[in-house]
N, C-alpha and C positions, 0 to 999 in steps of 0.2 A: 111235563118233563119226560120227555121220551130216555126208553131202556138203550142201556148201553149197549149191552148183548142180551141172550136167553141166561137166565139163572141170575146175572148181576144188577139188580138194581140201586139208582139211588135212594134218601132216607124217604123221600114220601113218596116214591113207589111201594117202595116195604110197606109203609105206615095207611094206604092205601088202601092195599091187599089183604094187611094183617088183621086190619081193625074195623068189622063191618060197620060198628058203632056211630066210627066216625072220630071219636075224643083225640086221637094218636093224631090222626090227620090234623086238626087242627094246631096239635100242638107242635108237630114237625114244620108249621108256615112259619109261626114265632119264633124256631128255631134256625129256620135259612134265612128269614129279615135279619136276624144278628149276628150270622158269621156265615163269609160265602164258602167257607172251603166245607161248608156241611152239605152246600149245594150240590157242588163238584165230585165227593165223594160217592164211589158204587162200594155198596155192600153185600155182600154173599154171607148164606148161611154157612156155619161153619158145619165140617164133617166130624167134630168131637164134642160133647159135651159141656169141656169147658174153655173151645176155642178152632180151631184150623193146625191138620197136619200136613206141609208140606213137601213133598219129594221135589227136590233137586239132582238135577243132574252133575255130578262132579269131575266126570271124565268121560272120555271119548273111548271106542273101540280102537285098538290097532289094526290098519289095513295097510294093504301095500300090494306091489306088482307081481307077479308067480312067471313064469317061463312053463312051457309044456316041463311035464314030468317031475314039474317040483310043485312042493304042497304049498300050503299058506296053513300057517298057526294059527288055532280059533284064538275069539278074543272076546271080547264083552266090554260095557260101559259102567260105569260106579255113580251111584247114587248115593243123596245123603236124607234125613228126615231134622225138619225141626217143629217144634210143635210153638205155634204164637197163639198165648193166652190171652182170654178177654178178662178183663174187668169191672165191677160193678159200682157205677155211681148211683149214692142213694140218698133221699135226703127225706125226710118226716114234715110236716105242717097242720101245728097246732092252732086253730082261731078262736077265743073266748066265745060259747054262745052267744052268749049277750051282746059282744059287740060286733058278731057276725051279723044278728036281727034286728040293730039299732035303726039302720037308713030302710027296711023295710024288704030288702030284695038281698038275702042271703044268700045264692048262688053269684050275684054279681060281684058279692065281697067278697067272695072265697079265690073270685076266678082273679082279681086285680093281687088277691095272695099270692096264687099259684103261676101269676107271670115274674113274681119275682125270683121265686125257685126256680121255674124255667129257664130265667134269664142266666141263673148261677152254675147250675149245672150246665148249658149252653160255654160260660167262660169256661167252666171248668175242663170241658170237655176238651177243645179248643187249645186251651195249655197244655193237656195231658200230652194230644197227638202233637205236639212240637217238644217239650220238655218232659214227658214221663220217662221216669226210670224205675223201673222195677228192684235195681238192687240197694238203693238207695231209700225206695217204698216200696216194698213187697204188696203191695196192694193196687198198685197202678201197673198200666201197661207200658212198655217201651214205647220212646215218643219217634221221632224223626231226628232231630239235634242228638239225641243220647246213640241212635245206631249210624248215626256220620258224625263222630264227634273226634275222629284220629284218621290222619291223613296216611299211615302207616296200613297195611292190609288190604283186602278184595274192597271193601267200599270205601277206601283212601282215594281209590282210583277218578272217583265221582266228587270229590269235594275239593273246592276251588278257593284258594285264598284272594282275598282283595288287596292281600300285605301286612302292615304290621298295623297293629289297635293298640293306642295310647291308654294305659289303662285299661279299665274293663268297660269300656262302651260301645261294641264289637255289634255290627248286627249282619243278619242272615236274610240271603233270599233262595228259594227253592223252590225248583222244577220238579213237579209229578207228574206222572203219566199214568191216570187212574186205567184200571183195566182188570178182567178178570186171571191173567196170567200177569200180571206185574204188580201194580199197588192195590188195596182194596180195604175197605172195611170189613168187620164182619162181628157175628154174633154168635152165642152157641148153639148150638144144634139143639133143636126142638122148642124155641125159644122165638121169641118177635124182636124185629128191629125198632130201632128209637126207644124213648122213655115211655116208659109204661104206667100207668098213671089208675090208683087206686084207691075210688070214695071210701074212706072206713064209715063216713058217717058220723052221727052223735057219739060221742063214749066219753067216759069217767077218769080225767088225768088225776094219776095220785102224786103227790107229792109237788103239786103247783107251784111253780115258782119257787126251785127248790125247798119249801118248805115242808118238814117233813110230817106225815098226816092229813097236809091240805089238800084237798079234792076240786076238781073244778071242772064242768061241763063241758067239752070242746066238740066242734067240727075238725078230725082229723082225715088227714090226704097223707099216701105214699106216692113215693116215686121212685122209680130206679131205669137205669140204663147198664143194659150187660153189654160192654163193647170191648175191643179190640181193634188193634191194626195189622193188615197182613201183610210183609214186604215179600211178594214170592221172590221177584226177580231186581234183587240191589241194584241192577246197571238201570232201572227205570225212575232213578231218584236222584236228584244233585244238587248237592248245598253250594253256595256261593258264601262262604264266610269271611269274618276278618273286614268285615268294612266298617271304616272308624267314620262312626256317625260325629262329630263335633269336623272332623275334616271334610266330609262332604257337604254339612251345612254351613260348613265359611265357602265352598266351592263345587255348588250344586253343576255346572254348567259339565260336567265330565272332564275336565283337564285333568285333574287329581287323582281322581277315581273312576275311570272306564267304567260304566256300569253295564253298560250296551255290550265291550267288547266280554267282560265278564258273561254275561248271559248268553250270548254266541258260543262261547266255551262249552257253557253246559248244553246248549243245544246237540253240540257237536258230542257229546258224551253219551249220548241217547241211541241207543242200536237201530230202533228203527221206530218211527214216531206212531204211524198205524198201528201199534200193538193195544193204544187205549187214546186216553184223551188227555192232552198235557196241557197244563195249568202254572203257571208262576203265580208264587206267593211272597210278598213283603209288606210290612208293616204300610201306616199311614205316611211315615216320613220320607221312604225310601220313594211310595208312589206318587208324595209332591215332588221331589227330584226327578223320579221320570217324566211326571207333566210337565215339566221344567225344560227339560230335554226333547220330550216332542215339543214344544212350542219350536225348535228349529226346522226351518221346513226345506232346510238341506237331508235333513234326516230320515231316509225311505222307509223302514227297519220299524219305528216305533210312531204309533197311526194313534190316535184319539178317534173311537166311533161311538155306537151307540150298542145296547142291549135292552131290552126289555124295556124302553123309556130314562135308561141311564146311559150318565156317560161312560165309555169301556177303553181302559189302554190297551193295545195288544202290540205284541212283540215279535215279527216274522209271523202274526196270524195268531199267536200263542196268547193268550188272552192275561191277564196280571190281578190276580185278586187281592185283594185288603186281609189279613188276618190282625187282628189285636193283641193276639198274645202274643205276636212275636215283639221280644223287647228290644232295647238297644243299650245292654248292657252284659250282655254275653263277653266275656272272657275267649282269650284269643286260643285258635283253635290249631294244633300243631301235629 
């Protein structure tokens, strides 16, 4: 997996670099086989502690024309700072000795444990970057949906309705343009990227199975992920919302619902596409509807190829990845 730039890498570059061991690496493969947008994603260390300080630009200098013998007014440009926190997902795994040593080969039963944690904190994570809210749970980070979630303001400007949603069956697709001056992951400073993964070994759990006094021998494993999402530059992110999924599936073919001319939209929303790497992201339903749609071979726009041994949609060259948490039941977005 080649670097995007110097400083930004994806998670198993990081995990690569970070972990001469090897354990990280391994477990970052488990984690891009089950969600591609962890593929996608470049991560930077953050320059704070406990996340990335931002400087934005928010206004321009005054210039203008002078004539001999008249001056020009100094002026200067204004900036602003935000600070995007990471957050930490964690999870514990307890395995009864005994039934860790049963089949003979204890480290192979701890690891078929440890893919099921992997696998949870992988959804979990996965949901956070589309529906985290922090003020809702002070313990997660802001997702994507929650900072384009109002059509009103500076990143109103990027979010594209599909029309009106019958109830709450609303679904989303979005455009990223990973890069290290636009979208990025990131981690805290003086810290490793991906989950970091840690044998305790034998120890003595007290109070087993809620029972209070019971004692019982276990194989204990921690786990944690310190992450964050950094959005430097909001014009490099564009929701397509408001698509009523029950109406697209009585009439996948595009008459109803433009999904083509939608995504054109937000291409065109995009300042300049060189600044990273851009990526569409929708559910599994939305991407049988675009396979649906390339099956017309009037259609120049949206191409069926190949990747890595897989089949790949792409959109104007823009490639369409699969995420799972995105739902189709999002609530209509105004």
């Amino acid at each position: 997996m080649a670097l995007l730039t110097a400083g930004v890498l994806t998670l198993a570059d990081w995990a690569k670099r970070l972990d001469p061991e090897g354990n990280t690496a391994n477990i970052v493969e488990l984690l891009s086989q089950s969600n591609e947008i962890l593929t996608d994603m470049v991560w930077k260390e953050g320059n704070l502690p406990t996340g990335e300080r931002i400087t934005q630009r928010t206004g321009l200098p005054s210039v203008g024309f002078r004539t001999l013998n008249n001056g020009i007014t100094p002026s200067k440009s204004t900036t602003a700072q935000i600070d995007e926190a990471c957050a930490m997902l964690e999870a514990y795994s307890e395995v009864d000795k005994d039934l860790a040593e049963l089949n003979g080969n204890t480290n192979e039963f701890r690891l078929s444990e440890a893919q099921a944690f992997i696998e949870a904190m992988n959804q979990q994570m996965a949901t956070t970057l589309i529906y985290g809210n922090s003020g809702a749970t002070p313990e997660q980070f802001d997702g994507i949906a929650t900072r384009y979630n109002l059509t009103t303001g500076a990143t109103g400007q990027n979010i594209i309705s599909a029309g009106a949603v019958s109830g709450s069956d609303g679904m989303s697709i979005y455009l990223v343009v990973w890069g290290p001056q636009t979208v990025y992951g990131i981690f805290p400073k003086g810290s490793k990227a991906g989950i970091i993964h840690e044998n305790l070994g034998l120890v003595t759990v007290e109070n087993a199975n809620g029972i209070g006094g019971a004692r019982m021998r276990a194989y204990r494993d921690h786990w944690q992920w310190k992450v964050g999402l950094a959005v430097k530059d909001w014009r490099y992110l564009v929701r397509i919302c408001n698509i009523d999924t029950s109406a697209l599936i009585a009439d996948p073919t595009g008459a109803t619902i433009n999904l083509l001319a939608l995504m054109l939209k937000a291409i065109h929303r995009i300042p300049m596409m060189g600044m990273g790497r851009p990526v569409f992201y929708a559910n599994r339903t939305l991407k049988e509807m675009l396979d649906i749609q390339a099956m017309n071979k009037s259609n120049l726009h949206l191409q069926v190829g190949e990747e890595e041994g897989r089949p790949k949609v792409m959109f104007r060259g823009i490639p369409i990845r699969n995420i799972d948490a995105l739902t189709m039941t999002e609530a209509t977005v105004s």
